[in-house]
N, C-alpha and C positions, 0 to 999 in steps of 0.2 A: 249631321254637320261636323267637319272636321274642326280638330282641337283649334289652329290657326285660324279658321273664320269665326271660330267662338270668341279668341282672343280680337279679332279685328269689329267683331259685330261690339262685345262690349267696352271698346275704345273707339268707337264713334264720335263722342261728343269731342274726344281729344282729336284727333283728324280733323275734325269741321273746323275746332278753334286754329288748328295750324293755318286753315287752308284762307282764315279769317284775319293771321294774324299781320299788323301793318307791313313788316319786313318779307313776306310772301303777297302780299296785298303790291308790294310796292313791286317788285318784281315783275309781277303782270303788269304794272302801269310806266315801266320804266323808268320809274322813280324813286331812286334811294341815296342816300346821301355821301359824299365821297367816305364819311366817316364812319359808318356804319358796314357800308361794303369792307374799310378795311379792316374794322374790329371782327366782322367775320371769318376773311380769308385767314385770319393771325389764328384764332382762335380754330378752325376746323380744320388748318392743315396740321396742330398738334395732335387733335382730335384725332384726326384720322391716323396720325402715326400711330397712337394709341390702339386704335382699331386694327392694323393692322400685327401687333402684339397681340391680340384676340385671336385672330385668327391659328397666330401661331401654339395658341395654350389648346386651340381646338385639334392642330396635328397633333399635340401631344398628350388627346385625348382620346386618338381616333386609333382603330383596332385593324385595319386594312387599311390597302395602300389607294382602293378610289378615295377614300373620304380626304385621306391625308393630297390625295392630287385634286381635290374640290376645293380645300380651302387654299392651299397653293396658290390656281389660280383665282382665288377671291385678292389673295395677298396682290397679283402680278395688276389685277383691274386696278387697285386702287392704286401700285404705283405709277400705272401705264398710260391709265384711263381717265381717272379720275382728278387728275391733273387738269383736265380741259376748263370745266364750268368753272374752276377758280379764278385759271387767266381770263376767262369772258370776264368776269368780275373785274379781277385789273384791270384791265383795258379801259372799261368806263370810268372806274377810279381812277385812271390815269397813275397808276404806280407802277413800281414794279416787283413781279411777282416773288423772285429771291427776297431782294428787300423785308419783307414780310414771314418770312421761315424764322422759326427760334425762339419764337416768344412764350414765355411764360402762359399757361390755360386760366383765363376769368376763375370768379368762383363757382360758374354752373356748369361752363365744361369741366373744369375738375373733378366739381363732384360727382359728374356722368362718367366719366373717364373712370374716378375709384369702383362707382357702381358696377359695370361694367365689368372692371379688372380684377372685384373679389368675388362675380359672381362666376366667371371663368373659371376662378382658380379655386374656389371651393364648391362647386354644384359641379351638379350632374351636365352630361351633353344638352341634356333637353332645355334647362336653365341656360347654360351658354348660348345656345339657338335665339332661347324667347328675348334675351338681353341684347342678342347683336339685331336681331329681324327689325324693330321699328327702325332703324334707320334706314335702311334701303326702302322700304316700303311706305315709310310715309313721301320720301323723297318722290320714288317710283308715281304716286298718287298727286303729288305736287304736280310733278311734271304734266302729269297727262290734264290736272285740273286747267293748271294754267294754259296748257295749248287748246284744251277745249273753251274756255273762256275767252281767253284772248285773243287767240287764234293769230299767234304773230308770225311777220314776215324775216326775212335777212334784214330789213331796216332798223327790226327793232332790235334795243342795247343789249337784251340777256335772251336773243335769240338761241345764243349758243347752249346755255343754261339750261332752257327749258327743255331744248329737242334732246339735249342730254340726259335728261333727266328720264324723257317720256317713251326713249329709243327700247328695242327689245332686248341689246343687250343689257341694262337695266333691270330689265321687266325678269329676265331668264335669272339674275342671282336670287330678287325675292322668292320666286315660285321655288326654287331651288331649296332654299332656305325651308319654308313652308313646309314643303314635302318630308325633309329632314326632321321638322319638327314632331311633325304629324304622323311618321313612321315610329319614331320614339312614341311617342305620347300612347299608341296602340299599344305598346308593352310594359308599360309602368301603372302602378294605382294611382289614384287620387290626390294622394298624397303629396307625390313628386310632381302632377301636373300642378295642384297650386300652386309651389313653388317658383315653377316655369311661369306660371300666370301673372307673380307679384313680378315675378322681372320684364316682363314683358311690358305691363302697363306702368313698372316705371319708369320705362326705358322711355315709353311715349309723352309721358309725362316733359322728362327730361327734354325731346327733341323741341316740344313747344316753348320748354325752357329755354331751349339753345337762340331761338329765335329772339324772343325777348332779352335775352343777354345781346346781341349786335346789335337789332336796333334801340334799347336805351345807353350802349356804351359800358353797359355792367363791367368794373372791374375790382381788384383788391384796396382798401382803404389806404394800404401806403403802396408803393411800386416797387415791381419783381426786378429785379437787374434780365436782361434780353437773357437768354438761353435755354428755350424749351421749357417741356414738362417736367 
């Protein structure tokens, strides 16, 4: 068994709770709250800038010029691409979607965000890998749960969401990922893959975190003045 389906077989229980939890439950049922939708689009488009700062600690990790052109275009999907399922969101929240850029990260994004950004910048490739993969791939697994469950049409509100989620270019960053991880993991001991393994499963940890931070409204005890991370 490859190192990544070892990692994916023993975060199982973490997967089912995502796929369990109300604000992906609602999702499939077209029902979420205007306020909930927008504590998430606030909170994942900082996220995802963040994310895309990853990618970049991984060009300036990387020893040739494919790898540094793979996370590249990792950078270009999220500004390009991954813009879409947010506005589906808006739209049913009826906001709009600049309106929503700038905001200060909750305390679980944050602390995913730190997690993430020390493991980058002090571990190995193989750790940076295991820490960015659960997001695309639990997402990736969302998507396809919810079309296979729901089975929605253009009528439904987060049609756009789902099919984005569940589409192959999606599907083609995790495996990607995976493969990367899993060629590392062939050439290191034991040692370094645990390592990759605690970041991995916190990382999943944290994505189910993310969830339960929008739908209860999770935020700081007193309030951030508006401006980002």
């Amino acid at each position: 068994m490859s190192f990544s389906n070892q990692l994916r077989e023993e975060s199982e229980e973490i997967f089912q709770g995502i796929f369990k939890h109300p604000f992906v439950e609602g999702l499939g049922k077209g029902d979420l709250s205007k306020e909930a939708l927008v504590h998430y689009v606030k909170a994942d488009f900082e996220y995802l800038n963040a994310f895309i700062t990853i990618y970049g600690l991984a060009i300036a990790k990387s020893t040739n010029r494919e790898d540094m052109r793979f996370f590249h275009e990792k950078m270009e999907f999220i500004l390009n691409s991954e813009i879409h399922p947010h506005r589906n969101l808006c739209n049913v929240a009826g906001v709009n979607y600049d309106d929503l850029k700038g905001f200060s990260l909750p305390p679980t994004a944050d602390h995913y965000v730190g997690h993430m950004k020390s493991t980058a910048q002090q571990g190995s490739m193989g750790e940076l890998l295991a820490a960015l993969l659960p997001c695309p791939w639990t997402y990736l697994e969302i998507g396809h749960y919810l079309k296979d469950t729901v089975q929605p049409d253009f009528t439904h509100p987060f049609y756009e969401w789902i099919t984005f989620y569940s589409k192959e270019e999606t599907d083609s960053v995790t495996t990607e990922l995976c493969r990367r991880l899993d060629n590392w993991a062939e050439t290191v001991g034991e040692s370094e893959k645990e390592k990759a393994r605690i970041a991995f499963v916190k990382s999943c940890q944290l994505e189910y975190a993310f969830w339960e931070m929008s739908y209860t409204l999770e935020d700081w005890p007193f309030s951030f003045q508006k401006g980002g991370y």
